[in-house]
C-alpha positions in Angstrom: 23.1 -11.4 24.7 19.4 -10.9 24.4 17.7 -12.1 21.3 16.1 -9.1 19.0 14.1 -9.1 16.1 17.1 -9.2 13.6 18.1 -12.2 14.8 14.9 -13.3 13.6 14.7 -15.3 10.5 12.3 -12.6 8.9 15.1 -9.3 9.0 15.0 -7.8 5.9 16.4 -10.2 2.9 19.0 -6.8 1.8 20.6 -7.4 5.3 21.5 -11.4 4.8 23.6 -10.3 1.8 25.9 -8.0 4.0 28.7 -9.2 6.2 26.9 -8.4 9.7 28.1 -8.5 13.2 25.4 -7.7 15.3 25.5 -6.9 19.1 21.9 -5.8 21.8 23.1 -4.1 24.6 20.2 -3.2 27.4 20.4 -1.3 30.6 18.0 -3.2 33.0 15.2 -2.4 35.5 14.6 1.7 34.2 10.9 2.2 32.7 10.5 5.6 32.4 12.2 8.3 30.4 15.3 9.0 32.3 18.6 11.3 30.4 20.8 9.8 33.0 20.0 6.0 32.3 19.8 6.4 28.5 23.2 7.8 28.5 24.7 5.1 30.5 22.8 3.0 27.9 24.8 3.8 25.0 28.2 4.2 27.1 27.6 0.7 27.5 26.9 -0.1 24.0 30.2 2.3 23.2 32.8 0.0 25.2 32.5 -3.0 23.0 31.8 -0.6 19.4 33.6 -0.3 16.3 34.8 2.3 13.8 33.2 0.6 11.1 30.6 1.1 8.5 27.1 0.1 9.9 23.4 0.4 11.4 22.2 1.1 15.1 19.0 0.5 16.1 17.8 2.6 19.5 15.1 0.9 21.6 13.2 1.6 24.7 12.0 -0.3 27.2 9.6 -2.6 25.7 11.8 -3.4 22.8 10.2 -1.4 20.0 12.6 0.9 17.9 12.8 4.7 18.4 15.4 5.1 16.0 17.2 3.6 13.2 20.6 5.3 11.9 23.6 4.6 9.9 27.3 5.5 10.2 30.4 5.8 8.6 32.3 5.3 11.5 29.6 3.5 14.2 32.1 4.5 17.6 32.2 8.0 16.7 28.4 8.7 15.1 26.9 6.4 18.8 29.8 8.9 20.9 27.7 12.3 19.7 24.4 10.7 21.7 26.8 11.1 25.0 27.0 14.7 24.7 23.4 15.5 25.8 24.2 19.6 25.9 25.0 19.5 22.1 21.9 17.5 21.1 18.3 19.0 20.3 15.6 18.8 22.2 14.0 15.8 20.4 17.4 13.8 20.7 17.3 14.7 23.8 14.1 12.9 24.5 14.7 9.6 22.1 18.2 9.1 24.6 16.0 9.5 27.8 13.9 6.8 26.4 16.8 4.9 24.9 17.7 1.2 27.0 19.1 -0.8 24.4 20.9 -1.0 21.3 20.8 -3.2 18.2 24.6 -2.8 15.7 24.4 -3.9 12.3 28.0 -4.0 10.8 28.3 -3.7 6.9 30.9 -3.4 4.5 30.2 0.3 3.4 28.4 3.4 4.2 26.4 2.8 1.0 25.3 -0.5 2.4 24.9 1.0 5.4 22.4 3.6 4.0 20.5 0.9 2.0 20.2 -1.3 5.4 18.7 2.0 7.2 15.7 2.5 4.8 14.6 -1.7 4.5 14.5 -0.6 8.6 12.9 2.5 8.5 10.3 0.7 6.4 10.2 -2.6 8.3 9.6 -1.0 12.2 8.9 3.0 11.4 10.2 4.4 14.3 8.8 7.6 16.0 12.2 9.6 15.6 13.2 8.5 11.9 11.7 11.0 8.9 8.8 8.8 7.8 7.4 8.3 4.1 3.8 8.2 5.2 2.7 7.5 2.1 4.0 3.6 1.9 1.5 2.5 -1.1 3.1 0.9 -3.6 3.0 2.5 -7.0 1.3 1.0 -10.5 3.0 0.2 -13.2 1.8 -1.0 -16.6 3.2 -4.1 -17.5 3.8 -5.9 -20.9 4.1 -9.5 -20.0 6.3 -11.4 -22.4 5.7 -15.2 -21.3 3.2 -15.7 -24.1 2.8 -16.0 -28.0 0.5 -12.8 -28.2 1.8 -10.5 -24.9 -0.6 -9.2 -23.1 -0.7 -5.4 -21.5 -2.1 -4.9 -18.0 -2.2 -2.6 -14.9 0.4 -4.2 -12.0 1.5 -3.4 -8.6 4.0 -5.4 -6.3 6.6 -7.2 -6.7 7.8 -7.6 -9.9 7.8 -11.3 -10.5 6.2 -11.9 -13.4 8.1 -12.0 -16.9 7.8 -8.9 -19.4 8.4 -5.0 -19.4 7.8 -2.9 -16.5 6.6 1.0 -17.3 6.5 3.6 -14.6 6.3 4.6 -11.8 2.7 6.4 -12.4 1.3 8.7 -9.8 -2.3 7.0 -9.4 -3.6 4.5 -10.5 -6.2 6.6 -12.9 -2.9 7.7 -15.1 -2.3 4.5 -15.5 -6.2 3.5 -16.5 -6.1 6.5 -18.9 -2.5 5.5 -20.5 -4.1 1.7 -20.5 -7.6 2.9 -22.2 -5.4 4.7 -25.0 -2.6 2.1 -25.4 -5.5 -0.6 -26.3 -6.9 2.1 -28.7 -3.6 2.8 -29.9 -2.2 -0.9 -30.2 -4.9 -2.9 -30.1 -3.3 -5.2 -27.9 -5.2 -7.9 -25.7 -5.8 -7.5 -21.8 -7.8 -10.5 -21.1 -6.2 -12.9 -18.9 -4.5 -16.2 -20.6 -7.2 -18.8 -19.0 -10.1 -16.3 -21.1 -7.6 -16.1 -24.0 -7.9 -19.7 -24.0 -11.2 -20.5 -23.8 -12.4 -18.0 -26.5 -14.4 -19.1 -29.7 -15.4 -15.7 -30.9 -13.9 -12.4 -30.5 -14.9 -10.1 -27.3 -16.6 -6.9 -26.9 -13.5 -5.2 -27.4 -12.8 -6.1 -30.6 -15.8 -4.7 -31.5 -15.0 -1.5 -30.0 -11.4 -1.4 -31.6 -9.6 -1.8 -28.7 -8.4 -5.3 -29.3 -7.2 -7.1 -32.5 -8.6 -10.5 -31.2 -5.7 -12.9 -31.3 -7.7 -15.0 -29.5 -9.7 -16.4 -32.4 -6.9 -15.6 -34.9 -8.4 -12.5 -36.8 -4.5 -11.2 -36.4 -1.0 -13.2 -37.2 1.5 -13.7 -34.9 4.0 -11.9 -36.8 1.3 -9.0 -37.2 0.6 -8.9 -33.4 4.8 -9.0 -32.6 4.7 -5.9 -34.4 2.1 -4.2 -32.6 3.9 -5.4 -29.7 7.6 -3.4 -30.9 5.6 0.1 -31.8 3.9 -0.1 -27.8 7.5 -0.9 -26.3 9.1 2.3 -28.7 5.9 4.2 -27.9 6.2 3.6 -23.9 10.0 4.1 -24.4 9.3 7.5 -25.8 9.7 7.0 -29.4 6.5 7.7 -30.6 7.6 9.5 -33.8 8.4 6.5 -36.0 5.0 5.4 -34.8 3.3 8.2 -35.7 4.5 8.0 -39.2 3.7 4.4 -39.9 0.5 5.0 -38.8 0.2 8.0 -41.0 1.7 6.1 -43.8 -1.0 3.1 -43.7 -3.8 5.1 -43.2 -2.7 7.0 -46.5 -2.4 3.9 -48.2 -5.5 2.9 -47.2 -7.4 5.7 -48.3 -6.0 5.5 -52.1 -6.9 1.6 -52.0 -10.5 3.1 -50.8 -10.6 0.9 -48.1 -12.5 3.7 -45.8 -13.3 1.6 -42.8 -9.5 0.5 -42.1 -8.3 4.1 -43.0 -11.0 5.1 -40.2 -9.2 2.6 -37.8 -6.0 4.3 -38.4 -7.5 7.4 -38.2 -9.0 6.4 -34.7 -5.7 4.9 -33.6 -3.8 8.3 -34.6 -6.0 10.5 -32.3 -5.5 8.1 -29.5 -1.7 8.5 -29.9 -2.2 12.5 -30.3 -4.2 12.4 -27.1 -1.9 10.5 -25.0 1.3 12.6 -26.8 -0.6 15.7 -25.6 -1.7 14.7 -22.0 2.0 13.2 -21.2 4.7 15.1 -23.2 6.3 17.6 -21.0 9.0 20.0 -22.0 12.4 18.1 -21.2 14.3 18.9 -24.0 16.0 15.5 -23.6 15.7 14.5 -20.1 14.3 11.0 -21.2 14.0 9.0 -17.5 13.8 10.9 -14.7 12.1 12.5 -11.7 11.6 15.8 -10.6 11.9 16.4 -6.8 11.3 19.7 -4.8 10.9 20.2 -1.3 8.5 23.3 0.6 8.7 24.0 4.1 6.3 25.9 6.2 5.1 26.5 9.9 7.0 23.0 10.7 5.4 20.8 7.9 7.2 19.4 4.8 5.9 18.6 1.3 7.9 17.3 -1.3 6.6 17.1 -4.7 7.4 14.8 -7.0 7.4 14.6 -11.0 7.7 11.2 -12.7 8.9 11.7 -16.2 9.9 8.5 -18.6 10.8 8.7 -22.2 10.2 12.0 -22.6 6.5 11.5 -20.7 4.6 12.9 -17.9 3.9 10.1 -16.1 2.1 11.9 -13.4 2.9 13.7 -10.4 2.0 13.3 -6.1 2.7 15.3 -3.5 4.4 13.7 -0.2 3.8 15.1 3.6 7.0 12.9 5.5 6.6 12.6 9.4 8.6 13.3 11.9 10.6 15.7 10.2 10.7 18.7 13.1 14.2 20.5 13.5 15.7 18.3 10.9 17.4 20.4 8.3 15.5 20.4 4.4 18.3 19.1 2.9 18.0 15.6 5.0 14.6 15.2 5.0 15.1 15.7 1.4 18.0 12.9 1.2 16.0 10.5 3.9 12.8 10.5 1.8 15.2 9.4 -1.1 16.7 6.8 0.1 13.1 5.5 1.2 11.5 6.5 -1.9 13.5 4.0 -4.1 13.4 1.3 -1.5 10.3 0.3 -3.9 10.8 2.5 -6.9 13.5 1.7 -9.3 15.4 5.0 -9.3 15.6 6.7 -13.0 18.8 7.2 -14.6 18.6 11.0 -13.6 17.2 12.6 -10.5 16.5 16.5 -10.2 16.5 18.0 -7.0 16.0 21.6 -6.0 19.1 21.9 -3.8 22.3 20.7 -2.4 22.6 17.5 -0.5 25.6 17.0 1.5 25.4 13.1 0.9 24.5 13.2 -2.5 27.5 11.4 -3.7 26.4 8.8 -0.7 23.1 8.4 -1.9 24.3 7.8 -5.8 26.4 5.5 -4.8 23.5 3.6 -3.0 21.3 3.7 -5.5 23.3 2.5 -8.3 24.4 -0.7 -6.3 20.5 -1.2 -6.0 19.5 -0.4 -9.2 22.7 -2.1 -11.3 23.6 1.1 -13.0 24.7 4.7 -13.0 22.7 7.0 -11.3 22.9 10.6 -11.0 21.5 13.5 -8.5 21.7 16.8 -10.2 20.8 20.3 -9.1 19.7 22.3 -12.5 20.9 25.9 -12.6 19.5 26.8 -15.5 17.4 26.2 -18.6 14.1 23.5 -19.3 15.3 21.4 -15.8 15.6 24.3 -14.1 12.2 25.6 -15.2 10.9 22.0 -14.5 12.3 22.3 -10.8 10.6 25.4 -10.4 7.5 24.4 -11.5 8.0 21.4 -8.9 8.5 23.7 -6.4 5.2 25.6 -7.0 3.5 22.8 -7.1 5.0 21.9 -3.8 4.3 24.9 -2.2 0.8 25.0 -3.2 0.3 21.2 -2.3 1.5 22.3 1.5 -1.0 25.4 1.3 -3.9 23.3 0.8 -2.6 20.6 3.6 -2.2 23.3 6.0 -5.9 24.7 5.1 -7.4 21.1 5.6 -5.3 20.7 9.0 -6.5 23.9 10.5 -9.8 22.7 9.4 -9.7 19.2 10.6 -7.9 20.6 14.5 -11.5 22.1 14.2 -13.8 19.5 13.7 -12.1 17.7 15.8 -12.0 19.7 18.8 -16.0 19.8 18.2 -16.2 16.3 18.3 -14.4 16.4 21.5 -16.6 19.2 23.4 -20.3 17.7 21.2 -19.0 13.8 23.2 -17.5 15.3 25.9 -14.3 13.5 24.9 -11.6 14.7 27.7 -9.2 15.5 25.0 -9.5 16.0 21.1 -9.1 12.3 19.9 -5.7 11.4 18.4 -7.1 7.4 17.1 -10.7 7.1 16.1 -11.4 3.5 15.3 -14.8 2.9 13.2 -16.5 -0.8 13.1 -18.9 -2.4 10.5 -20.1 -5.6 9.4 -21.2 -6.9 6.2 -22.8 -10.3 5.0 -25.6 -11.6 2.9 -28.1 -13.4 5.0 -25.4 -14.4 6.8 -22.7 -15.5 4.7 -19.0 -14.9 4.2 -19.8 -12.3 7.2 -16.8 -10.4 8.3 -15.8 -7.5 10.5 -14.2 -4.3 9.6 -12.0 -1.8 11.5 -11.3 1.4 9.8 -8.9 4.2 12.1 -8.3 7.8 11.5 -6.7 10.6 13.4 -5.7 14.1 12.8 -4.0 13.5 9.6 -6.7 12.2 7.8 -7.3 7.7 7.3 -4.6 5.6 8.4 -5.2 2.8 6.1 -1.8 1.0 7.0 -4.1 0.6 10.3 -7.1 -1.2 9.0 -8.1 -4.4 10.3 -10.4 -7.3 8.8 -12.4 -9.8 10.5 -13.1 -12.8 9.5 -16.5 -13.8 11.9 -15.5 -17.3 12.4 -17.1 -18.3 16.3 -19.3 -21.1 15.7 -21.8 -19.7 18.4 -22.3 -16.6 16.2 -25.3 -17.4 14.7 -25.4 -16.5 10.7 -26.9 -13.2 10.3 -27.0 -11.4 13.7 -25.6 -8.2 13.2 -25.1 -8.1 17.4 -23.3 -11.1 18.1 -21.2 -10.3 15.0 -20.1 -7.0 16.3 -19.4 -8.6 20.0 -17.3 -11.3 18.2 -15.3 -8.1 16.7 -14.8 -6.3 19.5 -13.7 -8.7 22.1 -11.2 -10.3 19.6 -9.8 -6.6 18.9 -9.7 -5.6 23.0 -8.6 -8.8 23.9 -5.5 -8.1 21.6 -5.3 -4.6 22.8 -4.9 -6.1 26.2 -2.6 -8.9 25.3 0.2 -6.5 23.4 -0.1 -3.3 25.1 -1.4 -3.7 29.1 -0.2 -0.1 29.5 -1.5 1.7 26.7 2.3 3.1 26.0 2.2 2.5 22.3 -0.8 4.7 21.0 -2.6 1.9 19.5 -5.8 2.2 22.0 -8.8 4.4 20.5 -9.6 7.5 22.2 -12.9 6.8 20.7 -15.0 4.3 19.0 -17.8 4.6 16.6 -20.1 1.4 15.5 -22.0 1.7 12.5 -25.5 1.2 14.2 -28.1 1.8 16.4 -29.0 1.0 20.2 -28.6 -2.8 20.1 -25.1 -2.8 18.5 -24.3 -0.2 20.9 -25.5 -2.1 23.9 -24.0 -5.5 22.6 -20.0 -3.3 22.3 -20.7 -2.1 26.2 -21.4 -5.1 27.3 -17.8 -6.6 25.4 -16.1 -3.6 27.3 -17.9 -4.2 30.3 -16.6 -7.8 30.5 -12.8 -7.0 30.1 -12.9 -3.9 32.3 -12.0 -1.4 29.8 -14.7 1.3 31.4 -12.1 4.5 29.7 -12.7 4.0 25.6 -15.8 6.1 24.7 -18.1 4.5 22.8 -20.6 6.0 20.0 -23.1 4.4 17.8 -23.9 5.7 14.4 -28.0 5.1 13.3 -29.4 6.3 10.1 -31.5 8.4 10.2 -35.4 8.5 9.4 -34.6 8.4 5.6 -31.5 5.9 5.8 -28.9 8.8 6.5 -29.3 10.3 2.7 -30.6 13.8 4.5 -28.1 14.2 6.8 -30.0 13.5 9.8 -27.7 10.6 11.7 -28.8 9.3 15.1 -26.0 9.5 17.3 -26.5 6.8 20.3 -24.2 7.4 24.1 -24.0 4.7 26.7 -26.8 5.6 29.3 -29.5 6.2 26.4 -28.5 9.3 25.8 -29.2 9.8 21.9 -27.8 13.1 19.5 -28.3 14.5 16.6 -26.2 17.4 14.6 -27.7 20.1 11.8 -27.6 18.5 8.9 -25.1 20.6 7.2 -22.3 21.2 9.7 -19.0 20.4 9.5 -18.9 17.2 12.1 -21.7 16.0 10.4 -19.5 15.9 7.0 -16.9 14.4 8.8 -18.7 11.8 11.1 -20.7 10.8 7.9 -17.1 10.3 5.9 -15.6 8.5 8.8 -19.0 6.1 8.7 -19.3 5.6 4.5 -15.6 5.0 5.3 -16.2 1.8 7.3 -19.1 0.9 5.2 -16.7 0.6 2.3 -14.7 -1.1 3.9 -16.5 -3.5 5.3 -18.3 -4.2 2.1 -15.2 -4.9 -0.1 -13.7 -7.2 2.1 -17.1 -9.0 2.1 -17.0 -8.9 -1.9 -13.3 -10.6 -1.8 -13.9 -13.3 0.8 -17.1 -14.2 -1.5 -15.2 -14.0 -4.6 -13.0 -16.1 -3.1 -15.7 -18.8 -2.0 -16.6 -19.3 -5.7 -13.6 -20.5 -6.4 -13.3 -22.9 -4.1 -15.4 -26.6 -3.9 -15.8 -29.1 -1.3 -13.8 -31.5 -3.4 -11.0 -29.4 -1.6 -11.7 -31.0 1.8 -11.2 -34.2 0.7 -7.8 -36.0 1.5 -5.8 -37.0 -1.0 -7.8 -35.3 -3.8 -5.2 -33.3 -5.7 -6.0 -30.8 -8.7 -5.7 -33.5 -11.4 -7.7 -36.0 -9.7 -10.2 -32.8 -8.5 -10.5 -32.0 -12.3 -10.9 -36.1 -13.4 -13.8 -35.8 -11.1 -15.4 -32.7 -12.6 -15.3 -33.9 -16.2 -16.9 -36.5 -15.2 -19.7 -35.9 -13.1 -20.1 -32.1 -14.0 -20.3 -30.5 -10.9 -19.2 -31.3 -7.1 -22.7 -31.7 -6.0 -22.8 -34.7 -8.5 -19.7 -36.1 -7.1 -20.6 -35.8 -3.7 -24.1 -37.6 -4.3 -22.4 -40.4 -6.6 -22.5 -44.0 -5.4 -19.2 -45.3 -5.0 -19.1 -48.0 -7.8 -20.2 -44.9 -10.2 -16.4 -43.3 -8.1 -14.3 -46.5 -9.5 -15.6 -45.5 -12.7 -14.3 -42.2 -13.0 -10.8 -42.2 -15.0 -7.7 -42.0 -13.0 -9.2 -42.8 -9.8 -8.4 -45.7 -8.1 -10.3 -47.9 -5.8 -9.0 -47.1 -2.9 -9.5 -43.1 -4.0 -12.8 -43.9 -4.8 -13.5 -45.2 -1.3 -11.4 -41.8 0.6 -13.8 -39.5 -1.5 -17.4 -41.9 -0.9 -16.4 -41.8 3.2 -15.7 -38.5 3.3 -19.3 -37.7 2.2 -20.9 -40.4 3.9 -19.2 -40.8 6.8 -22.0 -43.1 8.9 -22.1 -45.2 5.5 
């Protein structure tokens, strides 16, 4: 039996709970795409297959997955791929490609349907209805692990202890819902190491946007209850707050203490302003999304409302992949199922029409979320309205994608004949560097295609070759380059997998140009054209770009056409980019010391070492009897930090 990635230790953690029989069959010694050998594939697979619950995996020759699927009955769902006559024309090409199968067993279909998505997710196979959009959604979080609890912006996993609110749509609802929360509640967003080390309150308690518990200026008890009217306000009962707030600023009025009434004043608009940016007609829907799908000219948008407690919590438009001759109603239930692999599913969820499996997808995601769920299909009154209003927005979300697609196949197709590309580019991979005066230098690869950035692709460098001297922006990009080709090369010899460029852009002039040709030159790849990107005469801020060709050939475009716009993004792209992962590897630098090189130097003895000589210069200078002398280190320590330093001493 031949060893497949979920045998791995690394399958996804979901499947290690069920009880799973797996199985890889494989057809040896057919490459190509043949109907004939990818039936008698799975007619292999089928002699040895059960009628139980369970996942199959379809792979081609190389291993990688083309499909992931789930079954009720695994004999009888693998059976229909026989039947070639009865499939479509796209099943029809995923089984002429098909040489092996992976079969997951699991208890039930539910688990079953769980199992797909973490797959779907983990390998994104070409004939599966993608989520492209795979960025994980903020949430505002109130962490409880402290005296005074502090409110914050989070995304990930959900590790840390406290209350989790959202989904939101962007991550600007959730800035704007912050901004009025810390107006509203006055509740601290500083981390718990500045908490700490505070003597005097911040700017924002001057601004009234914090009651500074750090110095004291507000009780425990006080804060706690700031704390209870942001959990009722985020839970959707605002009204109680509304009134206390009311209440006390009456009461401070008659006591004519103006400036407190003013900061209830302040706090009541904030409140009225988040009420009226977020309160959506409902009519006691409470938690719950909103989902409608438009279809037009082959391409699918579902739109999506996020409503908790009563609030708009934003809204986002979805474009899935792969979704050609698939009916609505199962792109609608795969992008589900995928949705709340991340997203903890809502108690309701509002959909704009039938699905055939809905009671197979309620069933899933209540064992994943711990509770009932429900999928509902509004007839009539506020959801219904709410649905259509979904739908619109749907509809007009795939009007504009359409719009920008016709207009992108154009610029792209003039990129193609202005480069003399042989075909419009499907992967466009852009390269930068950024350093100052030559430190923490890295590389950055940016890629983008017809649909747009593919920022799942992006790729940094860390320039890390001790013969690249600090500073030179042409041995940096060679460093870059060869590492990417040479990995090109290494994972994918025959270019099957779509991962090579069909063109390649370098944010610079004639010398970064010359030093990528010469990288290709050396590993033979002669086929990848090549582009470099120079400012113009006025650093590129009029629009009049350089564009540099192997052979000295050198370009330029009017300044206010279309492929200039979109060569320019592409470019300010990569600069970006490159830029912030330069910011975060320096960041990260000044947190770290050379006492972190030093065997057996732990964080206690690193922070003895600080108090005591004040910085890690000082310790590294120090004489070692001045080391015995520090508390808690021992002689024998003292000695391990004095060599490492001085090792000819």
């Amino acid at each position: 039996m031949d060893r497949t990635p979920a045998d791995r230790p690394d399958q996804p953690n979901a499947a290690e709970r069920f009880n799973e029989e797996q199985a890889t069959y494989a057809v040896r010694g057919a490459d190509k795409p043949d109907l004939e050998v990818g039936v008698a594939a799975i007619r292999d697979v089928l002699k040895t297959l059960p009628r139980r619950p369970g996942v199959y995996r379809m792979q081609d020759a190389r291993g990688d997955v083309l499909y992931v699927g789930k079954a009720r009955a695994l004999r009888n769902r693998v059976t229909n791929y026989t039947q070639v006559a009865k499939l479509p024309k796209r099943l029809q090409r995923m089984v002429s490609q098909t040489r092996s199968m992976t079969i997951i067993t699991t208890r039930t279909e539910a688990e079953a349907l769980l199992l797909e998505a973490q797959l779907i997710k983990r390998f994104r196979p070409p004939y599966n209805v993608l989520l492209r959009d795979d960025k994980s959604f903020p949430f505002i979080l109130l962490r409880e692990d402290h005296a005074f609890p502090r409110v914050q912006k989070h995304r990930g996993a959900r590790r840390a202890k406290g209350q989790y609110y959202g989904p939101f749509a962007s991550a600007g609802s959730v800035t704007r819902t912050l901004n009025a929360l810390q107006k509203l509640f006055l509740l601290r967003s500083c981390s718990d190491s500045f908490f700490e080390t505070r003597s005097r309150p911040c700017l924002l308690y001057q601004i009234r946007r914090c009651s500074a518990p750090c110095v004291g200026r507000i009780s425990e008890s006080d804060y706690a209850e700031l704390v209870k009217d942001a959990k009722a306000f985020l839970a959707g009962r605002s009204t109680g707050v509304q009134e206390r707030l009311g209440r006390s600023m009456a009461e401070a009025a008659d006591k004519q203490d103006y400036e407190l009434a003013a900061v209830y004043r302040d706090r009541l608009r904030a409140l009225t302003y988040i009420q009226g940016s977020q309160t959506v007609h409902s009519e006691g829907l409470g938690d719950g999304d909103v989902m409608a799908l438009a279809c037009k000219g082959g391409a699918v948008c579902i739109q999506a409302f996020f409503i908790r407690g009563g609030q708009n919590w934003g809204h986002r438009a979805f474009f899935p992949a792969h979704t050609n001759d698939i009916p609505e109603a199962e792109v609608l239930s795969a992008f589900l199922v995928q949705f709340y692999e991340e997203v903890p599913p809502p108690k309701r969820i509002l959909v704009d029409r039938d699905l055939p499996d809905r009671e197979l997808l309620e069933e899933a995601l209540c064992e994943r979320a711990g509770r009932r769920i429900s999928i509902e299909q509004p007839k009539r009154g506020a959801r219904a309205r709410l649905i259509d209003q979904a739908r619109r927005n749907a509809e007009e979300a795939l009007d504009r994608r359409m719009a920008e697609t016709a207009t992108q196949t154009r610029v792209l197709r003039e990129l193609a004949d202005t480069f003399d590309l042989p075909e419009v580019p499907k992967r466009i991979e852009v390269y930068d560097n950024s350093h100052i005066m030559g430190t923490n230098a890295t590389g950055a690869m940016i890629v983008a295609g017809p649909e747009g950035f593919r920022k799942n692709n992006y790729r940094k460098f860390n320039i890390k070759r001790p013969e690249t001297a600090p500073g030179d922006d042409f041995a940096m990009m060679r460093e870059v380059l060869e590492r990417r080709f040479a990995r090109l090369e290494k994972e994918d010899p025959e270019r099957a997998s779509g991962e090579w460029p069909d063109l390649v852009l370098i944010d610079g002039g004639k010398g970064q140009l010359s030093a990528v040709c010469e990288v290709m030159e050396e590993m033979g790849v002669h086929d990848v054209p090549i582009v470099g990107v120079a400012k113009g005469p006025h650093h590129g801020r009029d629009g009049r770009e350089i564009f540099h060709l192997p052979g000295g050939r050198e370009l330029t475009l009017p300044p206010n056409s279309a492929l200039m716009f979109y060569l320019q993004r592409l470019r300010d792209e990569a600069h970006r980019f490159a830029i912030g992962t330069h910011r975060q590897k320096r960041a990260k630098s000044l947190t770290t010391s050379t006492l972190d090189d030093v065997p057996g130097i732990g964080p206690n003895r690193k922070r003895a070492l600080l108090m005591h000589f004040g910085t890690a210069r000082a310790v590294k200078g120090a004489a070692l009897e001045d080391l015995e002398r520090a508390p808690g280190i021992s002689k024998t320590i003292a000695r391990q930090v004095y060599d490492h330093f001085h090792p000819g001493a």
